[in-house]
N, C-alpha and C positions, 0 to 999 in steps of 0.2 A: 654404339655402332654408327648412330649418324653424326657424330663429333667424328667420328676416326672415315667417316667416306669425304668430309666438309674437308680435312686435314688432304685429302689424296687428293683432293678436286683443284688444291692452292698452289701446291708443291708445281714449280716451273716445271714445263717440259720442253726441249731440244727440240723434240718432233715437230710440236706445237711451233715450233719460230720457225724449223723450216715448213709447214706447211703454210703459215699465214703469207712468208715471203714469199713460196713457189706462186699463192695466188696474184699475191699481188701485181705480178708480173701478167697484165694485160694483151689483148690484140695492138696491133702500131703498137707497139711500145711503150702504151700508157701502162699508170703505175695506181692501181685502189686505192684510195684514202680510205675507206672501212677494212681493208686488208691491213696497209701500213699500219693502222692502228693495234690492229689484233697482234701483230709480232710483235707492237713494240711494249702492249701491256704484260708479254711473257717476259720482254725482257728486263721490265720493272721487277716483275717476278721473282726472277732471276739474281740482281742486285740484291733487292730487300733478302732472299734469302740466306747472305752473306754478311748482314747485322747493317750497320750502320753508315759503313766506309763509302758504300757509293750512294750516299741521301742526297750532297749534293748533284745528284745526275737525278737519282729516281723521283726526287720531290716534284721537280722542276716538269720530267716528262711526264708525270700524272696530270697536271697543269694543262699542259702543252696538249696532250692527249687529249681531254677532256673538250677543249676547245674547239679541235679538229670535228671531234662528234658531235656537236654544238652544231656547228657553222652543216656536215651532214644532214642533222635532224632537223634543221630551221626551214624555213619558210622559203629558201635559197639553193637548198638543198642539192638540187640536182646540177649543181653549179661546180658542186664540188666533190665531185663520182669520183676525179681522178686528180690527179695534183695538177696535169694536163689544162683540162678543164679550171679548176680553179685557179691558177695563171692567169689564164686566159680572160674569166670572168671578174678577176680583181681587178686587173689590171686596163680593163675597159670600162670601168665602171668608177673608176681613180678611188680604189681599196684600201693602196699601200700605200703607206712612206714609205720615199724613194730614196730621199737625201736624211732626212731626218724624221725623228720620231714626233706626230701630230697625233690628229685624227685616228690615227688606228693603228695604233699600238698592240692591237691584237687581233690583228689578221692574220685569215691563213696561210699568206704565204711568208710572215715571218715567224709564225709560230710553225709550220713546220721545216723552215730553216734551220732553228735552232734545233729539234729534231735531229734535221738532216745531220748538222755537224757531229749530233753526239753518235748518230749511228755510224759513224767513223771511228769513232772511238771502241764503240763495241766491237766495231769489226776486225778492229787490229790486235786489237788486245785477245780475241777468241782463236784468231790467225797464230797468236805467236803460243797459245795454251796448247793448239791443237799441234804444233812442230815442236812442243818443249818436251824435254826430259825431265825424268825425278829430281832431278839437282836443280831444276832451271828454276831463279822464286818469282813467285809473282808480281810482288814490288817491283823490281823491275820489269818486269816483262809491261807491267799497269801505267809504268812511268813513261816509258820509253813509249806506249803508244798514246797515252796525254798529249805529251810533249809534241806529235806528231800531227795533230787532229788540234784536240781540244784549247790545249795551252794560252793560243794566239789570241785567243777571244774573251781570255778572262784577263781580270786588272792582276798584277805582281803577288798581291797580298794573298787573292785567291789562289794561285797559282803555288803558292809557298804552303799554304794550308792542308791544298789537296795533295801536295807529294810526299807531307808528313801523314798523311791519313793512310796512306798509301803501304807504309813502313808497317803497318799491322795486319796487312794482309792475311788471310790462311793460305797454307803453301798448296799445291798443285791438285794434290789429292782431293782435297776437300771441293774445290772446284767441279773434278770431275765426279764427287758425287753429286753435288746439286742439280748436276744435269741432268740425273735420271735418264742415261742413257743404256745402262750396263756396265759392263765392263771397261775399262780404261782405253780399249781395242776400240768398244763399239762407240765408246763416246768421241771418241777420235775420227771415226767413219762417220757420224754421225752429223760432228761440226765439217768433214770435208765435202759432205752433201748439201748443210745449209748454205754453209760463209759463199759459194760461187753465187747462191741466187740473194743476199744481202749484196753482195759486191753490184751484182746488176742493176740492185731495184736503185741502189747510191750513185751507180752510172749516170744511170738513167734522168734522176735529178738532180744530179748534178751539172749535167747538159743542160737541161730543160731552166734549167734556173739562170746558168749562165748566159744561155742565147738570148733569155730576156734580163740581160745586167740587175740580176737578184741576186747573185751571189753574195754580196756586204750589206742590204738592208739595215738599216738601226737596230 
């Protein structure tokens, strides 16, 4: 029994990403770094529950993850409540490499750059699951939002690797079982209630990133 509640406890849940997302969304417009985290280890979740094809994403965000709550739990901490904040506090304190990679190669604000892009990636690809039909396959629907997001930032070789991993996909269905949401109906309701508040929180640093020319970091 408690192998089979451990089992229920793992299994992604939909809810769960939009709940972490709705918090993350702050007073002004700031965005939670303990929030952002929590959505994004569903969305690891999420990945891993679909075998291996998106390791290159989930390895990397457990990584990246990890780090973010690092840099929270440290000595520095309250520095970096919101991405806001830690912007602010890297960037006065000369945190980041600007032009090139130095000194700090894993700071948080290009460790959750790298983040940021992939949550682009998620986002479109969940956007084109939730408007697709039984015919529609995933491989494309997965390539087509790579290619949109992600592509630009990997070297050629990577690029050729992930569109063949891609080609193995499970088709639609299986998708929307992992999301434990119900029904096909309700997981469809379900992603049109999350994706608007992903789309924001990506707004939102996306702005914030750009005002402060973060956008292409090392």
């Amino acid at each position: 029994m408690a192998d089979s509640v451990a089992a229920d406890e793992q299994k992604f849940s939909m809810k769960e990403v939009h709940d972490s997302f709705k918090e993350c969304l702050l007073e002004n417009k700031e965005v939670s770094i303990a929030q952002y985290a929590a959505g994004w280890r569903e969305l690891v979740r999420f990945m891993n529950s679909l075998g291996s094809v998106f390791s290159f994403v989930s390895k990397d965000a457990v990584n990246k993850i990890q780090i973010l709550v690092n840099f929270l739990n440290g000595e520095n901490g309250s520095h970096y409540v919101t991405i806001q904040s830690m912007i602010k506090y890297e960037l006065e304190n000369e945190l980041v490499d600007i032009n090139k990679r130095g000194s700090h190669p894993e700071s948080g604000c290009r460790t959750l750059l790298r983040l940021h892009r992939t949550l682009r990636f998620m986002e479109l690809f969940m956007e084109r699951l939730r408007t697709s039909t039984e015919d529609c396959k995933t491989s494309v629907m997965c390539t087509e939002s790579y290619d949109e997001s992600l592509a630009r930032h990997h070297p050629r070789v990577v690029r050729a690797a992930v569109r063949t991993a891609f080609l193995i996909l499970p088709g639609r269905d299986r998708f929307f079982t992992v999301m434990n949401a119900g029904t096909p109906e309700q997981v469809v309701a379900m992603l049109g209630d999350a994706l608007p508040l992903i789309s924001e929180v990506y707004r939102i640093t996306e702005d914030v990133y750009a005002q402060h020319n973060l956008l292409e970091i090392p």
